[in-house]
PAFI-614803 format. One line per 4 residues: number of its first residue (from 1); for each residue x, y, z of N, C-alpha, C. Coordinates in steps of 0.05 Angstrom, whole numbers, always signed. Example, Ala and Ser with C-alpha at 12.3 -4.5 7.8 and 13.67 -1.06 7.14 Angstrom:
1> +264/-114/+156/+246/-90/+156/+264/-66/+156; +257/-45/+142/+273/-21/+143/+258/+1/+157
***
This chain:
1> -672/+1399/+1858/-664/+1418/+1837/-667/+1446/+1847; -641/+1462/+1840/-645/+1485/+1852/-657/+1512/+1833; -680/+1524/+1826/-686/+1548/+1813/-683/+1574/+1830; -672/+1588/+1814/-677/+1613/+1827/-698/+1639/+1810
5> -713/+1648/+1814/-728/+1663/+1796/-722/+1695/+1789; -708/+1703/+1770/-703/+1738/+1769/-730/+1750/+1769; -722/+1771/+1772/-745/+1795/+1768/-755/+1801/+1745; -748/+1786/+1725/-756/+1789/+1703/-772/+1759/+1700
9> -776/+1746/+1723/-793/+1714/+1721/-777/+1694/+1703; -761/+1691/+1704/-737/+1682/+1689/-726/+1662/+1710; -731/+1625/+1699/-719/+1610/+1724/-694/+1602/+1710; -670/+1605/+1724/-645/+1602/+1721/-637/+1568/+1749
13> -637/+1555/+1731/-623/+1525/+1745/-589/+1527/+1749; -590/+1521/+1781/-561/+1522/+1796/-551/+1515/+1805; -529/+1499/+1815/-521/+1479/+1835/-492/+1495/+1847; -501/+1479/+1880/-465/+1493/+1885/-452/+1465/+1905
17> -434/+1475/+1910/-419/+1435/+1916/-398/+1459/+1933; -394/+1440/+1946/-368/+1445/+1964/-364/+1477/+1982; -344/+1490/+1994/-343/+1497/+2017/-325/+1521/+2008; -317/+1549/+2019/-296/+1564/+2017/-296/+1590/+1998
21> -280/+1592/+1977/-283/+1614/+1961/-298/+1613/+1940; -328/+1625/+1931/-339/+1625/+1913/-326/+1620/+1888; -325/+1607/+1867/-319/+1604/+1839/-343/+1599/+1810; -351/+1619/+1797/-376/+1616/+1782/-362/+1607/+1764
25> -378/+1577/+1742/-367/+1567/+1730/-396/+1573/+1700; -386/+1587/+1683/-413/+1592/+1655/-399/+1581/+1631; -420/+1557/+1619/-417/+1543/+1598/-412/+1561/+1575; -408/+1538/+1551/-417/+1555/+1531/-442/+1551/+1513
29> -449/+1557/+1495/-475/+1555/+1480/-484/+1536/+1468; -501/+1525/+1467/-518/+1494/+1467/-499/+1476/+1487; -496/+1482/+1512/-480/+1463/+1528/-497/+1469/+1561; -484/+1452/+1574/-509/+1462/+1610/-484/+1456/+1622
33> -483/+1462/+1658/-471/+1457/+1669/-450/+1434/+1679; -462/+1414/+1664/-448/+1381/+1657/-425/+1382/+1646; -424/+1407/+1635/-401/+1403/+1609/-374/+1416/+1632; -381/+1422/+1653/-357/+1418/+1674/-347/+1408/+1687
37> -352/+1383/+1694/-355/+1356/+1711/-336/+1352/+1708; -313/+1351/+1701/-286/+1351/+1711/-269/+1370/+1716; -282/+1395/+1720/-276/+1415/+1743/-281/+1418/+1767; -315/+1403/+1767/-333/+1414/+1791/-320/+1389/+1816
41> -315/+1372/+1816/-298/+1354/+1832/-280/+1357/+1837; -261/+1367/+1827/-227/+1382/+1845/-235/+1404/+1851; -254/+1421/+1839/-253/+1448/+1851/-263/+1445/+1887; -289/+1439/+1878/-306/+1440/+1905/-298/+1427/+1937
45> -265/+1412/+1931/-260/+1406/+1953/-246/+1431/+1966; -236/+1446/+1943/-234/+1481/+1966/-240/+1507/+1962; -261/+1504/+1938/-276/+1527/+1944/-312/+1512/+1942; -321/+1534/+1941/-357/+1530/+1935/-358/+1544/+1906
49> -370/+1515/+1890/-372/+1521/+1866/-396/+1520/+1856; -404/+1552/+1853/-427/+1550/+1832/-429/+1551/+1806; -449/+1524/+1806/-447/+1529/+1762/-479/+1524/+1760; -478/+1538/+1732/-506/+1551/+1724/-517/+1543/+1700
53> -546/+1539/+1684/-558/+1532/+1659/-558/+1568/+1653; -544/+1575/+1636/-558/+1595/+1628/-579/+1600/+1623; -595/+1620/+1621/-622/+1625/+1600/-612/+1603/+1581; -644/+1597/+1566/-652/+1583/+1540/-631/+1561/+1541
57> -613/+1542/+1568/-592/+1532/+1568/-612/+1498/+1590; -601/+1473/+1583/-604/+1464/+1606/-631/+1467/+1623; -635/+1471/+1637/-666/+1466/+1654/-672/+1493/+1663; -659/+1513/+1654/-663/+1541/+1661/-686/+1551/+1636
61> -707/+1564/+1642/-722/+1579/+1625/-715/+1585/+1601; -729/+1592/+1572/-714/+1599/+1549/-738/+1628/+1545; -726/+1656/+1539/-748/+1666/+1538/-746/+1675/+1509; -763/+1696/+1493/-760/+1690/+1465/-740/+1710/+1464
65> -729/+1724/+1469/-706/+1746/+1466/-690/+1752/+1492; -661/+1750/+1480/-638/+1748/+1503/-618/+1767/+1497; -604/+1786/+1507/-573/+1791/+1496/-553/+1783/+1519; -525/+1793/+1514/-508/+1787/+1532/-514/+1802/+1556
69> -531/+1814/+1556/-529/+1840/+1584/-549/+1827/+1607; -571/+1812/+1594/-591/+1794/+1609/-588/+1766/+1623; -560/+1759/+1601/-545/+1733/+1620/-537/+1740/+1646; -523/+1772/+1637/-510/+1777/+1664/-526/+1791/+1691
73> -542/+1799/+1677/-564/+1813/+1700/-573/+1781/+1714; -579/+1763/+1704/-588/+1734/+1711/-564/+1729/+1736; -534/+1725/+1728/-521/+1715/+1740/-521/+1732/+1763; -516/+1763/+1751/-513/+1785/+1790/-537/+1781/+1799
77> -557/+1774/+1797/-587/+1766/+1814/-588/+1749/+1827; -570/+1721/+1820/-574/+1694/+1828/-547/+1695/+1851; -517/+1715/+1846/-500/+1712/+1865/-509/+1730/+1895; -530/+1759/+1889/-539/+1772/+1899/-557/+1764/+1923
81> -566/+1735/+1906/-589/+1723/+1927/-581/+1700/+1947; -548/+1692/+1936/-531/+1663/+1948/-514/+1686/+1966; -517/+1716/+1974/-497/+1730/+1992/-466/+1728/+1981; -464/+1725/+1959/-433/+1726/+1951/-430/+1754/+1938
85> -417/+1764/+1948/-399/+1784/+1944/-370/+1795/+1930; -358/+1772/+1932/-325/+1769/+1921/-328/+1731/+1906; -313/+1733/+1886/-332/+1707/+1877/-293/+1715/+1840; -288/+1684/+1835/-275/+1677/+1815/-294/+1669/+1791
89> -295/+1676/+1774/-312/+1663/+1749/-291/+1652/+1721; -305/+1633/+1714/-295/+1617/+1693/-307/+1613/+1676; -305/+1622/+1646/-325/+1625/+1622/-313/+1606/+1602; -326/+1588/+1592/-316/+1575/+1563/-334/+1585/+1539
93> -320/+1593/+1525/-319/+1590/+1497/-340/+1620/+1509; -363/+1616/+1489/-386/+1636/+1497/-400/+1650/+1521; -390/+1631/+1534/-394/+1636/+1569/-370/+1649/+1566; -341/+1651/+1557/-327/+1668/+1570/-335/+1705/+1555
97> -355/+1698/+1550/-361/+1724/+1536/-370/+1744/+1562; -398/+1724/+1571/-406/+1727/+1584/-388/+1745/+1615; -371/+1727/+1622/-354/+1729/+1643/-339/+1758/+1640; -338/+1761/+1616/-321/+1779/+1610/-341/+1811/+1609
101> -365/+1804/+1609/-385/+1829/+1611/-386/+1829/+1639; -395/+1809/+1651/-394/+1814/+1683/-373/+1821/+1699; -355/+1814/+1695/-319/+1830/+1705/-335/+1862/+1703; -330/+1866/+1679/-327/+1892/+1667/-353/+1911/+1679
105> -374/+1896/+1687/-398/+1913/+1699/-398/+1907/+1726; -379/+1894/+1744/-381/+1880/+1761/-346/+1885/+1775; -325/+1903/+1772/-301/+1896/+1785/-295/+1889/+1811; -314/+1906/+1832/-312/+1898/+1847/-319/+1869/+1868
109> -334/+1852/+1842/-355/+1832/+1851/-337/+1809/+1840; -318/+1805/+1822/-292/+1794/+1815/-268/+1792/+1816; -262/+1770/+1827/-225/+1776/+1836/-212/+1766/+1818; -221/+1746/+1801/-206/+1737/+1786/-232/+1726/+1762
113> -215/+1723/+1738/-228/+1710/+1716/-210/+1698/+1696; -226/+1664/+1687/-212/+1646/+1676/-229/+1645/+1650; -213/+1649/+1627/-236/+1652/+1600/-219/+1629/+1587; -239/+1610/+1582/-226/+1589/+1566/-236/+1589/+1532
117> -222/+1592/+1511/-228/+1587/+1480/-245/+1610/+1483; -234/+1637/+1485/-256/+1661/+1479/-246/+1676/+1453; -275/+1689/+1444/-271/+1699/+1423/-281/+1723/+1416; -272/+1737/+1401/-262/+1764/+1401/-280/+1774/+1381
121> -288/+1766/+1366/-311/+1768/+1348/-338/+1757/+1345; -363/+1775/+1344/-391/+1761/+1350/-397/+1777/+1329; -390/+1774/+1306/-406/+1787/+1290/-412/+1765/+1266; -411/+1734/+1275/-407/+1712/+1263/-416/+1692/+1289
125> -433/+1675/+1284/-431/+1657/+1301/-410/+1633/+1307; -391/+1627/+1318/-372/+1603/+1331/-373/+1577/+1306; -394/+1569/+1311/-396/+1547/+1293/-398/+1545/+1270; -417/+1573/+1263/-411/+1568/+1235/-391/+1584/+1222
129> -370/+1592/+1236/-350/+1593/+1217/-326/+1564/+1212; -320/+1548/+1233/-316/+1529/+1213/-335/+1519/+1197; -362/+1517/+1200/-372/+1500/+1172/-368/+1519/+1146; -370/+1549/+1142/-355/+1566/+1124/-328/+1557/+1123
133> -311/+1548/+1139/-278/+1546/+1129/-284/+1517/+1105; -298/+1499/+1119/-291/+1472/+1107/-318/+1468/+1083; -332/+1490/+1071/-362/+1486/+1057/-352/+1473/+1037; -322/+1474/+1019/-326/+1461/+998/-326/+1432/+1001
137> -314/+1415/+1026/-315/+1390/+1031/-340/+1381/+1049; -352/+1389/+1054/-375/+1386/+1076/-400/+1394/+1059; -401/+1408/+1031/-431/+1417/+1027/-447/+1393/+1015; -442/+1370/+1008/-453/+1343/+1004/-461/+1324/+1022
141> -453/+1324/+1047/-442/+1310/+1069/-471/+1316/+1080; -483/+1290/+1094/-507/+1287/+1113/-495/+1305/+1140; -523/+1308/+1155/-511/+1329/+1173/-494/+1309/+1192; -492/+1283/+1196/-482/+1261/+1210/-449/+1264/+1203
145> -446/+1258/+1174/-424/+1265/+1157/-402/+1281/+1159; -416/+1307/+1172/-409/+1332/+1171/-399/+1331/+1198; -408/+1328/+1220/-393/+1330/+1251/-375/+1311/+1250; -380/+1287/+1242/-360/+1264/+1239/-336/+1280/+1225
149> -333/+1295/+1203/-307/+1297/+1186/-299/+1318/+1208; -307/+1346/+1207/-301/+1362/+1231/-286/+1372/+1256; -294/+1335/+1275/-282/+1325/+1285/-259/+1334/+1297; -237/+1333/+1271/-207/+1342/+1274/-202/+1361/+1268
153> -221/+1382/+1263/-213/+1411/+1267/-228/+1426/+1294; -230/+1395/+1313/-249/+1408/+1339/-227/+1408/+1363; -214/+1378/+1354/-202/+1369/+1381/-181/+1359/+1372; -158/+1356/+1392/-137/+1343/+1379/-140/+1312/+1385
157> -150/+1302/+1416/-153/+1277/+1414/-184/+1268/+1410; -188/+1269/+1389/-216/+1258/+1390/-224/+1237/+1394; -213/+1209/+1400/-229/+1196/+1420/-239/+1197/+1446; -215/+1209/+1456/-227/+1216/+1482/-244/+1249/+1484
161> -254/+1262/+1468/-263/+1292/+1461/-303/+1273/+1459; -289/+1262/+1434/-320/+1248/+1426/-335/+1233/+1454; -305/+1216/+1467/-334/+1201/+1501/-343/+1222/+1516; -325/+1244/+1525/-329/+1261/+1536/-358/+1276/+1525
165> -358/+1291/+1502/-379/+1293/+1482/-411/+1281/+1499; -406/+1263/+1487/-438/+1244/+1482/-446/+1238/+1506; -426/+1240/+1541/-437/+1234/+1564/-443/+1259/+1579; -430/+1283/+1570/-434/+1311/+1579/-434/+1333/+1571
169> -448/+1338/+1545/-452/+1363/+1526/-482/+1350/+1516; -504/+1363/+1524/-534/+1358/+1510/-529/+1358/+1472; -542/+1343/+1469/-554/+1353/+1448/-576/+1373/+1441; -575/+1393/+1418/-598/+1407/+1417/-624/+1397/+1400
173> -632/+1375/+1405/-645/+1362/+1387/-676/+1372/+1390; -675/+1366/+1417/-708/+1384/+1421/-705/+1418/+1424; -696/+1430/+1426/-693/+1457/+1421/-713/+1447/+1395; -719/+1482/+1390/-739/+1490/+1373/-721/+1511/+1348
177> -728/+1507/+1326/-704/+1536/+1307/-708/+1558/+1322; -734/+1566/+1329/-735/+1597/+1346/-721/+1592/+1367; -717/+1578/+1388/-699/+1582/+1408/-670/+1578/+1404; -664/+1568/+1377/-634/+1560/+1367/-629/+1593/+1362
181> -635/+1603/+1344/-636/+1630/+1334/-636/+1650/+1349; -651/+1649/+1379/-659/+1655/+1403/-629/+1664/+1413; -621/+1642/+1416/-588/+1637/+1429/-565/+1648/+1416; -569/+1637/+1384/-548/+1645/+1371/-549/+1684/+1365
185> -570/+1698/+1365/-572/+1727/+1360/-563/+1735/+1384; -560/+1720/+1412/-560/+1734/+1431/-532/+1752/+1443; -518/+1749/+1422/-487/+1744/+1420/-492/+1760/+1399; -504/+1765/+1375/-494/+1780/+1354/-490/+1811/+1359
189> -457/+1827/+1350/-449/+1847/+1353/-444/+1854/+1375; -439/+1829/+1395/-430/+1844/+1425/-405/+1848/+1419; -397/+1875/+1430/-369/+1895/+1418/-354/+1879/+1446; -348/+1865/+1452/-327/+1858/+1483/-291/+1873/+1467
193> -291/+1875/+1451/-261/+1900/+1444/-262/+1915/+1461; -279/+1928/+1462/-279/+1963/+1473/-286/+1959/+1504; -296/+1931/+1519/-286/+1930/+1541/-261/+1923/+1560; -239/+1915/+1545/-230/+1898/+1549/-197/+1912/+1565
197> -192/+1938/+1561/-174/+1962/+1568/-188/+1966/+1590; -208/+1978/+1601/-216/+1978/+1628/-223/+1956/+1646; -211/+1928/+1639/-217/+1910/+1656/-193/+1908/+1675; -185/+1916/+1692/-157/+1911/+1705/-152/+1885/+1727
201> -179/+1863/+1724/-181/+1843/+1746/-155/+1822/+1720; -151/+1803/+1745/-130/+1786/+1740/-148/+1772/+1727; -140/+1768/+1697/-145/+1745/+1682/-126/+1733/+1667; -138/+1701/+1678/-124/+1674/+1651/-134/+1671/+1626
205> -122/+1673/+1606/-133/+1649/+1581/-128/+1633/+1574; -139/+1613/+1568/-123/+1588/+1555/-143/+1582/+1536; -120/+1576/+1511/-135/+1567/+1483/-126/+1546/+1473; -139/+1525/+1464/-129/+1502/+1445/-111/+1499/+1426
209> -97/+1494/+1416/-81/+1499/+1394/-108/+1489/+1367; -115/+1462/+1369/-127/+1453/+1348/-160/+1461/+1346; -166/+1475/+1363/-195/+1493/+1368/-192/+1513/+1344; -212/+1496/+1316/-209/+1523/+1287/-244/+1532/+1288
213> -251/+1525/+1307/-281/+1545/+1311/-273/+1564/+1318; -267/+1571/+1350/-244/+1594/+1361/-213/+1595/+1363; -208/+1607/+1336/-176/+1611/+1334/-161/+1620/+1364; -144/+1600/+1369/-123/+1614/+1397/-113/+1646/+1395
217> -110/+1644/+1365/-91/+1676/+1364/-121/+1703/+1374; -154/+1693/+1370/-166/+1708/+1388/-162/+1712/+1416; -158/+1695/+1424/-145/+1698/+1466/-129/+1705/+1463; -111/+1702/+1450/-81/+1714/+1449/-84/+1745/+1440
221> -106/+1760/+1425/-110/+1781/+1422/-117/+1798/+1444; -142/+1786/+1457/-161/+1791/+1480/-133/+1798/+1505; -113/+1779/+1511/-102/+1780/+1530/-75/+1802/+1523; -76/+1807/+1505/-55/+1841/+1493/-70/+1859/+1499
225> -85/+1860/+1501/-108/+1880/+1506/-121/+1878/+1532; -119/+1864/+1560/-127/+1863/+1581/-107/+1875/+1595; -102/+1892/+1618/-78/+1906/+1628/-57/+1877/+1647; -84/+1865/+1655/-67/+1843/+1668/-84/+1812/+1672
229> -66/+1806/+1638/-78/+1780/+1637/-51/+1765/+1627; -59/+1736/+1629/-37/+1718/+1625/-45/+1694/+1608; -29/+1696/+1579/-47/+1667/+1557/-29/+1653/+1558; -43/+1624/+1555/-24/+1602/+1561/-36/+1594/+1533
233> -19/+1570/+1524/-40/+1557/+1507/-32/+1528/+1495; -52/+1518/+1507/-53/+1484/+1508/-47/+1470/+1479; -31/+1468/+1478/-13/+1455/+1453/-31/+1424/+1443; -32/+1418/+1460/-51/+1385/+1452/-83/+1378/+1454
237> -93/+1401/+1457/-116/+1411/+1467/-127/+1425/+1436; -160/+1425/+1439/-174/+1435/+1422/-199/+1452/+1432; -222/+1446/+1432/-244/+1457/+1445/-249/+1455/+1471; -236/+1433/+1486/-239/+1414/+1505/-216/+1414/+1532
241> -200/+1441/+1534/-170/+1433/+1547/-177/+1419/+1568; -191/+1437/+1579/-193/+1422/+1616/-207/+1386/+1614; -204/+1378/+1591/-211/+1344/+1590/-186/+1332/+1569; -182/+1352/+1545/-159/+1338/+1521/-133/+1337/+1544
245> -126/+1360/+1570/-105/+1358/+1577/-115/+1364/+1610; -126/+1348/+1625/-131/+1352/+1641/-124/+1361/+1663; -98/+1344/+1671/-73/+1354/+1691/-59/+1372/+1687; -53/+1383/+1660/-37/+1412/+1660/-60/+1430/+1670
249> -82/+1420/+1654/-107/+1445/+1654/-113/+1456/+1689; -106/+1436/+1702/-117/+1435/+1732/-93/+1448/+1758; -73/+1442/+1746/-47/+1461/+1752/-54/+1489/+1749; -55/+1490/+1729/-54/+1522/+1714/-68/+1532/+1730
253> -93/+1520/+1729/-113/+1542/+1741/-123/+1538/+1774; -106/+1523/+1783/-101/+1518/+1809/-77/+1550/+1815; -60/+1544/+1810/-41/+1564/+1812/-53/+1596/+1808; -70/+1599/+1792/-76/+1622/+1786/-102/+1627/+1808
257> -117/+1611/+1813/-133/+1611/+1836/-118/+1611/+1863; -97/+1596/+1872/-86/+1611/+1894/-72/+1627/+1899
***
């Protein structure tokens, strides 16, 4: 197991696989590095792919207070200490938040960035605005009840969303409410609008069509507003593209990586 420790005593868990051009791969929130495993195997046969537990993520440390600026001080510490210099990053969902602070404090340390299901607003947490869209049908419903109906406002193919699910996305079951709260404030009122005009590195987005946690028309906002970005957006896909549609997903971002 690999730790690396910041200066702030902060152990951040990391793995890297394969050979060539750096590519940093950051989850999203209540998720660990697993939840890429069908990236980290085509990637790593031609570049070197590192992927990371965030803070309070996965086997990485949780400390009692986080914002977005400490993820990223975490990540330039840990590439600072692997000698990478020039390096591609790939953010889902909340991680592409992330990615998108590090670009922006970081241009010269990024050549490219891939933000998958990003969103444009933190002044609400992700999840619970669908359970606000759907409260009048869900406020009776066991909490079992409630992910079960959901479901189809997550993914478009949910059988295969759900195996994928349960073999490589943790549960937060042992988390604690303070470290749930921990995570979810850590994100509250990050303005990423007002960075998003001085980012001039090449970025992708791709958004789900059936993803109603993060609306597509947010990436589609984000990428009007980047000087040079390009949104695609996965029509059969939901929270999940790079698994609901795997082989387009792996094209795309093959192409834009070379």
């Amino acid at each position: 197991m690999n730790l690396f420790l910041t200066k702030e005593n902060i152990a951040i868990h990391y793995k890297t696989r394969g050979n060539g051009y750096p590519v940093i791969l950051l989850h999203g929130v209540f998720q660990d590095m697993d939840v890429f495993t069908p990236l980290i195997k085509t990637l790593s046969k031609q570049y070197q792919v590192i992927s990371i537990d965030l803070r309070g993520h996965g086997l990485s440390d949780t400390p009692h207070d986080s914002r977005v600026d400490d993820y990223i001080s975490d990540i330039q510490q840990l590439l600072s200490a692997l000698f990478i210099n020039s390096a591609y990053v790939i953010g889902l969902e909340l991680g592409a938040t992330i990615a998108t602070g590090l670009t922006y404090k970081n241009p010269d340390l990024i050549n490219g960035m891939v933000l998958i299901n990003p969103t444009d607003d933190h002044t609400t947490f992700p999840d619970n605005r669908i359970y606000d869209r759907h409260a009048d049908e869900i406020r009776t419903m066991s909490d079992h009840e409630k992910e079960k109906y959901l479901l189809r406002f997550r993914y478009k193919n949910i059988k295969q969303a759900k195996k994928f699910v349960k073999t490589h996305i943790p549960t937060n079951d042992l988390q604690t409410m303070e470290e749930e709260i921990t995570v979810k404030r850590s994100f509250k009122d990050f303005d990423i609008i007002s960075l998003l005009p001085d980012i001039k590195t090449r970025t992708l987005i791709i958004s789900g069509l059936h993803d109603w946690k993060i609306l597509y028309s947010e990436g589609e906002r984000m990428s009007e507003l980047l000087p040079n970005a390009d949104f695609k957006l996965f029509e059969q896909s939901g929270e999940l593209p790079f698994v609901e549609e795997k082989e387009k997903f792996l094209k795309v971002l093959t192409e834009f990586l070379d």
